[in-house]
Structures are given as C-alpha cells and as structure tokens.
C-alpha positions in Angstrom: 164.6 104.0 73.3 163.6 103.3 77.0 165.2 101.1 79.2 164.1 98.9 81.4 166.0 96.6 84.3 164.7 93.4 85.0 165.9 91.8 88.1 165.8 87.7 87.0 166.3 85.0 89.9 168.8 82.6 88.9 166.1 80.2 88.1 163.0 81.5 86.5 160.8 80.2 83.6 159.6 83.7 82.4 163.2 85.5 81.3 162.6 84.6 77.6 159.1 85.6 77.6 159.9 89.3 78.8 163.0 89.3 76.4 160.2 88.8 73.5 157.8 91.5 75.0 160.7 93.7 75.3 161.7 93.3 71.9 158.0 93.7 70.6 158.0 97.1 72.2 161.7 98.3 71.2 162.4 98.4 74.6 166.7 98.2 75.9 166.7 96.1 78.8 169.3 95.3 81.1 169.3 92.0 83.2 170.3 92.3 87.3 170.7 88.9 89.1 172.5 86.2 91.6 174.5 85.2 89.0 175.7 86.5 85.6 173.0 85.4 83.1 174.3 86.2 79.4 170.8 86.9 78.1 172.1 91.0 76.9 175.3 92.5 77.0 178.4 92.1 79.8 177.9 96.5 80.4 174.1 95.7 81.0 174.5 92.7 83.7 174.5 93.6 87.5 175.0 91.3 89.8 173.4 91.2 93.1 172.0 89.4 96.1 168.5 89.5 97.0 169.0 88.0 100.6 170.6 91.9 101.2 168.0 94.4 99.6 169.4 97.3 100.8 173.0 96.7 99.4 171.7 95.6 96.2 169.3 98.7 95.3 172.4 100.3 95.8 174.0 99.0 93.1 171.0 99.1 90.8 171.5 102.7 91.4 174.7 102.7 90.7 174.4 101.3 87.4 171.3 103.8 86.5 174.3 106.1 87.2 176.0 104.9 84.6 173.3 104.1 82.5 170.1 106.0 82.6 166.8 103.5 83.2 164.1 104.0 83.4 161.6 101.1 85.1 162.5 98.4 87.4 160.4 95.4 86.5 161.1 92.2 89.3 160.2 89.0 87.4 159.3 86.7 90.8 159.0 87.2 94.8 162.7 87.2 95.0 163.4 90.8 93.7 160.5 92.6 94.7 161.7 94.3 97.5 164.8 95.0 95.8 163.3 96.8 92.9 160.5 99.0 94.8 163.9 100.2 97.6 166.1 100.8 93.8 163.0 102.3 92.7 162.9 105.0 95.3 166.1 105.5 94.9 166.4 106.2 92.1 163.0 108.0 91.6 161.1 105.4 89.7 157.4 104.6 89.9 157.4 102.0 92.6 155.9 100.1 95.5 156.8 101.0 98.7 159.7 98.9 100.2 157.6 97.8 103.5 154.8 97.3 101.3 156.8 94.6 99.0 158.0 93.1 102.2 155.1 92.6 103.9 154.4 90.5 99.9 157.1 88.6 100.7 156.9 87.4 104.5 153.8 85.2 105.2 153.3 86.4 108.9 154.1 89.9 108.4 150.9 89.4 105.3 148.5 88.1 107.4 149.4 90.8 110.2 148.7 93.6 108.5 145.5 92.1 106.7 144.2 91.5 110.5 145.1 95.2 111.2 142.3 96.0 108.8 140.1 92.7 109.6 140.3 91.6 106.2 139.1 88.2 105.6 142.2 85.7 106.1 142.4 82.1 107.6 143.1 82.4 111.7 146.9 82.1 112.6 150.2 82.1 114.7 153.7 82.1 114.4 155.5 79.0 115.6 159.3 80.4 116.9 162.0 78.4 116.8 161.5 77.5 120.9 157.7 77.2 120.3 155.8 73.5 120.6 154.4 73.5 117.1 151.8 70.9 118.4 150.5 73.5 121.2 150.3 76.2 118.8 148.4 74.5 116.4 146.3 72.9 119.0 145.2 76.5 119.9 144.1 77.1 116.1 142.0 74.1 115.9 143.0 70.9 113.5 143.7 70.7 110.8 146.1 73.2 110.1 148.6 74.9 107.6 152.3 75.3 108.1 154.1 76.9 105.8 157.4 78.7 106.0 157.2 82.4 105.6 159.2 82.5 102.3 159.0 80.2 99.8 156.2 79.9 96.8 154.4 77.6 94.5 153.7 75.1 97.7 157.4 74.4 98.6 157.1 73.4 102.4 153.6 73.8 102.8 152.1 70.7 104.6 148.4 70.4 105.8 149.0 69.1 109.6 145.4 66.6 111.0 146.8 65.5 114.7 148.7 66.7 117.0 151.3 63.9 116.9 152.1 64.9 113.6 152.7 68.7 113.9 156.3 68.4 115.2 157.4 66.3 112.3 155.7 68.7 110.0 157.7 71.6 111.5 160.9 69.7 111.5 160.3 68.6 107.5 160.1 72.5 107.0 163.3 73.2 108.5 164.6 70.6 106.5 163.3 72.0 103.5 164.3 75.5 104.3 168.3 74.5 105.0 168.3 72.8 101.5 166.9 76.2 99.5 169.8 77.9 102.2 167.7 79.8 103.9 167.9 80.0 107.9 166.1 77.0 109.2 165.6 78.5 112.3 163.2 81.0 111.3 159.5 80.9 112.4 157.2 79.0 110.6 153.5 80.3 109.9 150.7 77.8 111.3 147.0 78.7 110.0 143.7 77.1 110.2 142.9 75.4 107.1 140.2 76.4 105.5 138.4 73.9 103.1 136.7 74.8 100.1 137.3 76.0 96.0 140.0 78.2 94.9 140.8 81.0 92.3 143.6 83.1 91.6 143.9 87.1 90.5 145.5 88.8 88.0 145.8 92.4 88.1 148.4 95.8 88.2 148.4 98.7 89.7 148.5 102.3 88.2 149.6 105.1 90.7 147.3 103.3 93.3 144.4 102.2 90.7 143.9 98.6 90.5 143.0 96.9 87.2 141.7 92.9 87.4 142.4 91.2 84.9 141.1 87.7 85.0 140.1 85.6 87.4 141.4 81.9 87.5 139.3 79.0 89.0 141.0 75.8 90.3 139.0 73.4 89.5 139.9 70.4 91.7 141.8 72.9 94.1 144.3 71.3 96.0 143.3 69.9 100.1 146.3 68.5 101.5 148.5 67.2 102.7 150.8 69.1 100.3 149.4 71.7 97.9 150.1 71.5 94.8 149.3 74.1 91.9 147.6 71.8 88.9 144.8 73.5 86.5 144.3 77.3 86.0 141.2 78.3 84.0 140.0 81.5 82.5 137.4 83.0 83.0 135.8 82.1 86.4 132.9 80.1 86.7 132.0 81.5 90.0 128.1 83.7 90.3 128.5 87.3 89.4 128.4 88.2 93.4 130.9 85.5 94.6 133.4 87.2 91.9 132.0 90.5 93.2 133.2 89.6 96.4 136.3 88.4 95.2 137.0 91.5 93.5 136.0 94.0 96.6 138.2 91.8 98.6 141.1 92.2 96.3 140.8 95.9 96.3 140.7 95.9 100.2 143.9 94.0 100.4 146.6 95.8 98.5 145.0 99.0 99.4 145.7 97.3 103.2 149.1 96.3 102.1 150.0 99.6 100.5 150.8 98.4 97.2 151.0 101.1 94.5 152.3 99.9 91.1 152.8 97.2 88.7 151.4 93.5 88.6 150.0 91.3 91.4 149.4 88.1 92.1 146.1 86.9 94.7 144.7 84.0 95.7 141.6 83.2 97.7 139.9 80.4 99.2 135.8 80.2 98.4 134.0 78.6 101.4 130.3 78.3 102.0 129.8 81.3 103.6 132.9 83.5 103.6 135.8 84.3 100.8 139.3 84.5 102.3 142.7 86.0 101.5 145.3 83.3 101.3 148.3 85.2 99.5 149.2 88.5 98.0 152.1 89.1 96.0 154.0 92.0 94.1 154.2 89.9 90.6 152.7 88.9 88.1 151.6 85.2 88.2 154.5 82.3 88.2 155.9 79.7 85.9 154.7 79.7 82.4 150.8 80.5 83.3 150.6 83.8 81.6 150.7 82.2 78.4 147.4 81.6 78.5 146.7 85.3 78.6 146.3 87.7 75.7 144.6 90.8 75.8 143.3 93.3 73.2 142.8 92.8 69.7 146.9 92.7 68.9 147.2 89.5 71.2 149.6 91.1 73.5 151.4 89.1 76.2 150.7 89.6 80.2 154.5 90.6 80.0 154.1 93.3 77.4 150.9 94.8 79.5 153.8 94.6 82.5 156.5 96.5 80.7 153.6 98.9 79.3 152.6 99.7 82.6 156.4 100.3 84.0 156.9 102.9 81.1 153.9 104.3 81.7 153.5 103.6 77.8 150.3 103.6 75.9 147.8 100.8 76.9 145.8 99.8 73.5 143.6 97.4 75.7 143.6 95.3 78.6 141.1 93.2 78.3 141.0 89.8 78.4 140.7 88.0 74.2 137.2 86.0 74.5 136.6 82.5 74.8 138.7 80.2 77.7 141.9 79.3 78.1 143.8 77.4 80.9 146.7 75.8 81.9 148.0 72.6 83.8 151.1 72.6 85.8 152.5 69.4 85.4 153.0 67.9 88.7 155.9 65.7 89.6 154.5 62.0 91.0 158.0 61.2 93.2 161.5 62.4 93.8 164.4 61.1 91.4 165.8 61.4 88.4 163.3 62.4 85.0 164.4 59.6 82.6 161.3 60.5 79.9 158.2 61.5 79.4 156.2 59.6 77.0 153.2 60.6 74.9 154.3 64.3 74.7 153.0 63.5 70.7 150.1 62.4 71.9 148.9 64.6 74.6 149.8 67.7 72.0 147.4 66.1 69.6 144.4 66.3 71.5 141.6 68.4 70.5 141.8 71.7 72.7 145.5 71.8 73.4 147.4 74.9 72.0 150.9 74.1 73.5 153.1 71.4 76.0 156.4 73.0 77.4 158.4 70.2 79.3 160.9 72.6 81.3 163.0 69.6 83.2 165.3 67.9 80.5 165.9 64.1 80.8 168.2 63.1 83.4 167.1 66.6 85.2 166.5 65.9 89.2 162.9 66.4 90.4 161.8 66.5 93.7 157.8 66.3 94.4 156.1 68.2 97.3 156.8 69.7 99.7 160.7 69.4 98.9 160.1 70.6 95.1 160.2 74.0 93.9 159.7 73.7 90.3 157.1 71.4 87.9 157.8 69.0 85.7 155.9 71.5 82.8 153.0 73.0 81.1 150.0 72.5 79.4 148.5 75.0 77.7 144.4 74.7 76.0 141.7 77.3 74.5 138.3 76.6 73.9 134.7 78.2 73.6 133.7 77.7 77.1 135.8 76.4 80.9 134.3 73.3 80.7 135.9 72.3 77.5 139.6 73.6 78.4 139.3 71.6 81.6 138.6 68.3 79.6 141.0 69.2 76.8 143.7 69.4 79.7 142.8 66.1 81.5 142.7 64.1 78.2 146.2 65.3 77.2 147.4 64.9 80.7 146.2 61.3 80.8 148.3 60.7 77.6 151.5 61.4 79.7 153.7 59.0 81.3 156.2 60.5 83.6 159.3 57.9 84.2 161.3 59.0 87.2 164.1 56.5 88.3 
C-alpha cells in the first residue's frame, strides 16, 4: 500500500477531503503538523514547526526512517517549503526548496519574475526604517501593501493618498503581531493594477505543466481590502486572452523553478496587458476544489494531487463539462457569529449543489484585512457561467449573517 505524508496546518478546511481521496485510492497516510491532530494513528503523527523548515524536514526524515513513505503532499502555503527540503532528503519527487520559498515570500516572487521580465505589477519593499508614504509615492497611487506572508487577502489594503500609507503600514504590523509573526518585517508595496481577475489550476509532472481550469472572478475585488467572493469554471475570457494567460503561466513557474505537484496562479486582465499577481506551490485554498471533478469517475482535485505524488495512473484530467463555481462567503464585520439564517433557503435555490458554513455559532470572526478565514461556501453547477453566477447570488441573497 503506498504511503503518503501530508503536512496539515493547524487550521485547514481541506484535511477531510484528502482523508476521503486517500481512502478512495487505498492509500496509508500519515499526518505531520503544529499540533497533534488525531485524524490517523499516534505512530503516524509528527509534529513540527513550519516557522523552522530546516529542523522540521529533519524530522519528516526521521520518521520515513522509521516508516518508509513514499510522497510528501503539503495541504496549504505553510508547509511547502518544508515538504520540497524533506523531499530531497529523503529522495522524493519534489520542488526545489528555494523554488517553494520564493512561493511563499511575496518580494522574493516578484524578484525573480522581474529577473525574467515577466509581466507583474511594479513594486518595492517598504523596511521596517522606510517612509511607507515616500515609497509608495515613488510607485504612483494607488497602491498595494501587503505583507509578504499571509494568504486569502489577510493584510492586504489598497492605499489612494499619501496620508493614508503610514496607517496602512502600521495596520499590517498590527495584523502580523496578532497571526505571531515578526511585525517588523518588510512589507511589499505594488502599483495597483485595475481590471478583471482569474485564477489557475494546474500540477506539475517532472517539470511539465498541466492546466487545469481556469477560474474567472466575476466582480473581482478593487479595494480597499480584497476579498476572495465568486470562483467560476470555465473562463469566459476570448480564446487569445486565455492563451495569454496560459503562456504566461508556463513562463512563471518555469521562472520560479517549480518542478512538481499542484499550483495555484492568479492574474490580473487589464486592457492591454495580463499580469502575474501570485504563484503558489498548492493546490487552490478553502473548500474551492469542490467544485472540480475531472474524468468520467468524478474524481476529486485531491485524488488528481495524491495521483500525481505516487506517480500513479492518471485515468483523466480533464475538466467534467458544464460550469461550476463557488462563493466564499464573506464576513460583513468583526464579532461574534450568533446565526445565520436562510441556510434552508439559499440551499433550495435552483443551481446550488451544496452550502458548507465552516464557523459554528458563537465562533469569532474577524472581516478584512484582520481575518484569515470565511464565514463558508457556496457551491453551484449549471449548463453555462452565466447561470452558476446567478444561482450563487440568489442563494447568497437568502443569507442573513448575524454577528454580535
């Protein structure tokens, strides 16, 4: 039977849905994390820290030591650079370590993109010591900052005047102290660039890159914070706007280095130029991959993911027909959740295949740019885009989100 390890941040939405892939494919898994998660056996649990890569591929190899695996599959950002450095060490198929990191460190991304002139929004680096109003001043308003670590908009704040760039750079740090990371590190400042949005779903194969779908985001979001909402497959976009998107793609992790398994890309579609926004070694976050199945057997992005690892038979990757999409339900204020009405409702409109409310009643929320989570997801399929978007408006207009 092989045997896979996956490394699992403490919070995650996806651990269940690789458990049921796993299983699917008779596949033993053990679980490595920040803390001891009982999802398979005490002698299959490792614990380590993500914050110290080095240290903790260590003991990954360690327990393949003990206990022969074979595949190191990261779920999110935090363990990528940890499995590709446990990956070599162990002599796995696997990304190379300075190639994950540069996935996981916003400046060090758009440095090496420039090195090969790659399409990207103009930036600098704003140091602790910097004037994040003169740096930004030098980029042209608006601007981005974002700090160079965190995901799924968490800090990210669109910046108009220069009398509100040192606030913005102060909120980060904030914001960065309360997820405990150093709030002294530099913070990424890049022109904003306006225009539509998709995302990319592909993996790699020994350096051969396999697209997947392409998302649009319809109603993508401007600013000030950026929120994730609606994810819809496939694209609308022209045949040579998606052509573009795809060459572009290609140019990037080939520019990054990246060798196997999934990524994640996102680009920005302006009037006269498509640009690289982020790149990362994973598969796309939350619950989104749900609405993705491939091949005639309806398999699961995660089962494609632990195929790939194992270097298993692929029956098909393609994308099932028709359109699906989801919504990311977004949190409307900070608090406390005490309900959310209409669940009933919105899962009884014509369209929706599934509603997944992952904070529980009296759960904290926190909305942009503080939060890191959503409040949920809304799942739809239809014949054509058009419908899934309106199928996922309609039900979301039946919620009603009470926050105390």
């Amino acid at each position: 039977m092989p045997h896979v390890l996956l490394i699992v941040p403490t919070q995650t939405y996806r651990a269940s849905d690789f458990l049921d892939a796993a299983a699917d494919l008779g596949i033993d898994l053990s679980v490595a994390s920040e803390e001891e998660l009982p999802l398979v056996a005490p002698d299959r649990r490792v614990w380590i820290d993500c914050s110290r890569p080095e240290w903790s591929a260590r003991i990954l190899a360690d327990h393949a030591a003990r206990l022969p695996i074979d595949a190191i599959v990261p779920l999110d950002d935090q363990g990528v650079v940890v499995a590709a450095r446990g990956a070599e060490l162990i002599g796995l198929p696997h990304n190379p370590p300075a190639a994950a990191a540069a996935t996981r460190n916003k400046a060090m991304l758009r440095r090496r993109l420039a090195q090969d002139e790659i399409s990207q929004p103009r930036f600098g680096v704003i140091q602790r010591e910097d004037s994040p109003h003169e740096i930004a001043a030098e980029l042209g308003y608006p601007v981005v900052f974002k700090p160079l670590s965190r995901s799924g908009g968490q800090g990210v704040i669109r910046v108009d005047r220069a009398s509100d760039a040192d606030a913005a750079a102060r909120r980060i740090r904030r914001i960065l102290a309360g997820a405990g990371e150093n709030p002294n590190q530099p913070i990424l400042a890049e022109e904003f660039l306006p225009g539509g949005e998709v995302a990319v779903e592909g993996f790699l194969w020994r350096g051969r890159l396999k697209i997947l779908a392409v998302f649009d985001k319809p109603g993508a979001p401007q600013g000030p914070y950026f929120e994730e909402t609606v994810l819809i497959a496939p694209s609308r976009l022209p045949p040579e706007v998606l052509g573009e998107i795809d060459h572009l793609t290609r140019r990037t992790v080939t520019a990054l280095g990246l060798k196997e398994g999934p990524i994640h890309a996102e680009f920005r579609i302006g009037r006269d130029r498509v640009s690289v926004l982020e790149v990362a070694a994973r598969s796309i976050g939350g619950l989104c991959s749900r609405s993705l199945r491939f091949g005639l057997m309806a398999e699961s992005w995660e089962s494609l993911i632990l195929r790939q690892a194992l270097r298993m038979e692929m029956p098909s990757a393609v994308r099932q027909p028709g359109a699906t999409g989801v919504m990311m339900l977004p949190i409307p204020r900070s608090g406390r959740l005490v309900e959310v009405e209409g669940i009933a409702e919105a899962r009884d409109t014509p369209g929706i295949t599934g509603l997944e409310i992952t904070v529980p009643p009296g759960g904290e929320v926190r909305a942009l740019p503080e939060g890191d989570r959503y409040l949920g997801f809304l799942f739809a399929a239809a014949p054509h885009p058009s419908e899934v978007e309106h199928a996922l408006r309609q039900a979301f207009s039946r919620l009603r989100v009470i926050i105390e």
